[in-house]
C-alpha positions in Angstrom: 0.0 0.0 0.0 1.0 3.3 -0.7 2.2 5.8 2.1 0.6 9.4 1.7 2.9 11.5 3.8 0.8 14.5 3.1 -2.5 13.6 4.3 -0.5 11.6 7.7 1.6 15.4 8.0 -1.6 17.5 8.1 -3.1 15.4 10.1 -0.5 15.8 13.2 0.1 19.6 12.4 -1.9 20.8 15.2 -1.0 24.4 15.1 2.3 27.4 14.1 5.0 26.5 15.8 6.3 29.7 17.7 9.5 28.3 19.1 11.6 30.3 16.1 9.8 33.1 16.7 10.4 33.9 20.3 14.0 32.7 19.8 14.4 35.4 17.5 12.7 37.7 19.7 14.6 37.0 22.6 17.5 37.2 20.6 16.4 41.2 19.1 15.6 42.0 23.0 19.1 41.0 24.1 20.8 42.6 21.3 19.2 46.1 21.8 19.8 46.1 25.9 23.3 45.0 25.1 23.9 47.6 22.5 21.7 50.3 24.2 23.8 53.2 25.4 23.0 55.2 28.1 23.6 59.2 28.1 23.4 61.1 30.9 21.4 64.3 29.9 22.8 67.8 29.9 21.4 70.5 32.1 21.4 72.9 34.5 21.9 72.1 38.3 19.0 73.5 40.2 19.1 74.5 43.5 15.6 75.1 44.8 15.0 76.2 47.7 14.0 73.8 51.2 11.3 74.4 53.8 14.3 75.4 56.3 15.4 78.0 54.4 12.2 80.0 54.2 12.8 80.4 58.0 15.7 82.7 57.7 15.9 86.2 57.8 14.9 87.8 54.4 17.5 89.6 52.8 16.6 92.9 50.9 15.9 93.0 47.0 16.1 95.4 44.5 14.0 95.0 40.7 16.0 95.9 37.3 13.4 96.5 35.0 14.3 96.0 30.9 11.4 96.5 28.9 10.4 95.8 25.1 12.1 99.4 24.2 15.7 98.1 26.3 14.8 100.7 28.9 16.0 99.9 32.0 14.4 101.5 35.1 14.5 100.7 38.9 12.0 102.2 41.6 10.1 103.3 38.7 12.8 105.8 37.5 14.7 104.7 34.0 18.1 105.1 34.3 21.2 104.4 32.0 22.4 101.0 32.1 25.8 102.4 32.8 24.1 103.8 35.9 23.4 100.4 37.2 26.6 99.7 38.7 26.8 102.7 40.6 23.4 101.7 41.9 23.6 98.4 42.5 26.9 99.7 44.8 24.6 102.4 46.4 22.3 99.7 47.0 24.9 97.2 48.3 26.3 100.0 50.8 23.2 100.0 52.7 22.3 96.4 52.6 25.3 94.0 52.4 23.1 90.8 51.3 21.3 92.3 48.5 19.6 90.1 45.8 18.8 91.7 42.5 16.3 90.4 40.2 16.1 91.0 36.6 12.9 91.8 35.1 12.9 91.4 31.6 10.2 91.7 29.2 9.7 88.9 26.9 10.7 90.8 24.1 13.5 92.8 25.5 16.8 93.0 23.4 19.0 90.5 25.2 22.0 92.5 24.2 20.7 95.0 27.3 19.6 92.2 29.5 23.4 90.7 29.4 24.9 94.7 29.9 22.3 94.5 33.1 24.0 91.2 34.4 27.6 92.2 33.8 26.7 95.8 36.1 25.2 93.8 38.3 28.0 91.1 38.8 30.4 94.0 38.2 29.0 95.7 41.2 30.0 92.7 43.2 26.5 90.4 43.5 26.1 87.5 42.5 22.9 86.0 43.8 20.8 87.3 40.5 17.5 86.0 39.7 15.8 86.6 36.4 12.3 86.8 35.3 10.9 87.5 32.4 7.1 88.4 31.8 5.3 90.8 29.0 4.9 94.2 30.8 2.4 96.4 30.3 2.7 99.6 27.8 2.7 102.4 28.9 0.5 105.4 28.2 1.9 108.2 26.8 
């Protein structure tokens, strides 16, 4: 009698076999962990402030404003930003532990920001904070 290998084969295939599969699956997942490299991201340290350090004393803080024009003004009086180191000395004179925050307008030329800074720093501070916001116009 003849054999019929293909009617006894289909009738023992039961289902895919996903050995190979997996094999090569496992094999993809191993390859990408091995070869994987890990970068640790650039960026800037940030030290925020604790709970504990609320508690202190305050220490005094003058605003440098630098609007859309460039204009800087402090108090509410524009001055010159070559007048900002002499005032950021006058201001230091009376209080030691000054902070100075930069207000900058969103669109503000950042040429006139950086002059700000450098008075500032210049003047002998270096705990600046900067902010930037859109100010209001004003009326003429």
């Amino acid at each position: 009698m003849r054999n019929r290998p293909h009617a006894h084969a289909a009738a023992e295939s039961h289902g895919i076999d996903l050995a190979p599969m997996l094999d090569f699956v496992v094999n993809l997942l191993i390859f990408f962990i091995i070869t994987a490299v890990f970068v640790k991201q650039a960026g800037l340290e940030v030290n925020r402030p604790s709970r504990e350090s609320t508690d202190e004393t305050t220490t005094a803080s003058k605003s440098f404003v630098v609007d859309d024009q460039g204009e800087v003004s402090v108090d509410l009086k524009a001055i010159d930003v070559r007048a900002v180191r002499a005032n950021v000395e006058r201001f230091k004179a009376a209080e030691p532990q000054i902070d100075i925050v930069v207000v900058a307008d969103r669109h503000a030329p950042m040429g006139v920001v950086v002059s700000v800074t450098d008075q500032i720093r210049l003047a002998g501070v270096s705990n600046i904070t900067f902010t930037t916001t859109t100010l209001a116009k004003k009326q003429p």
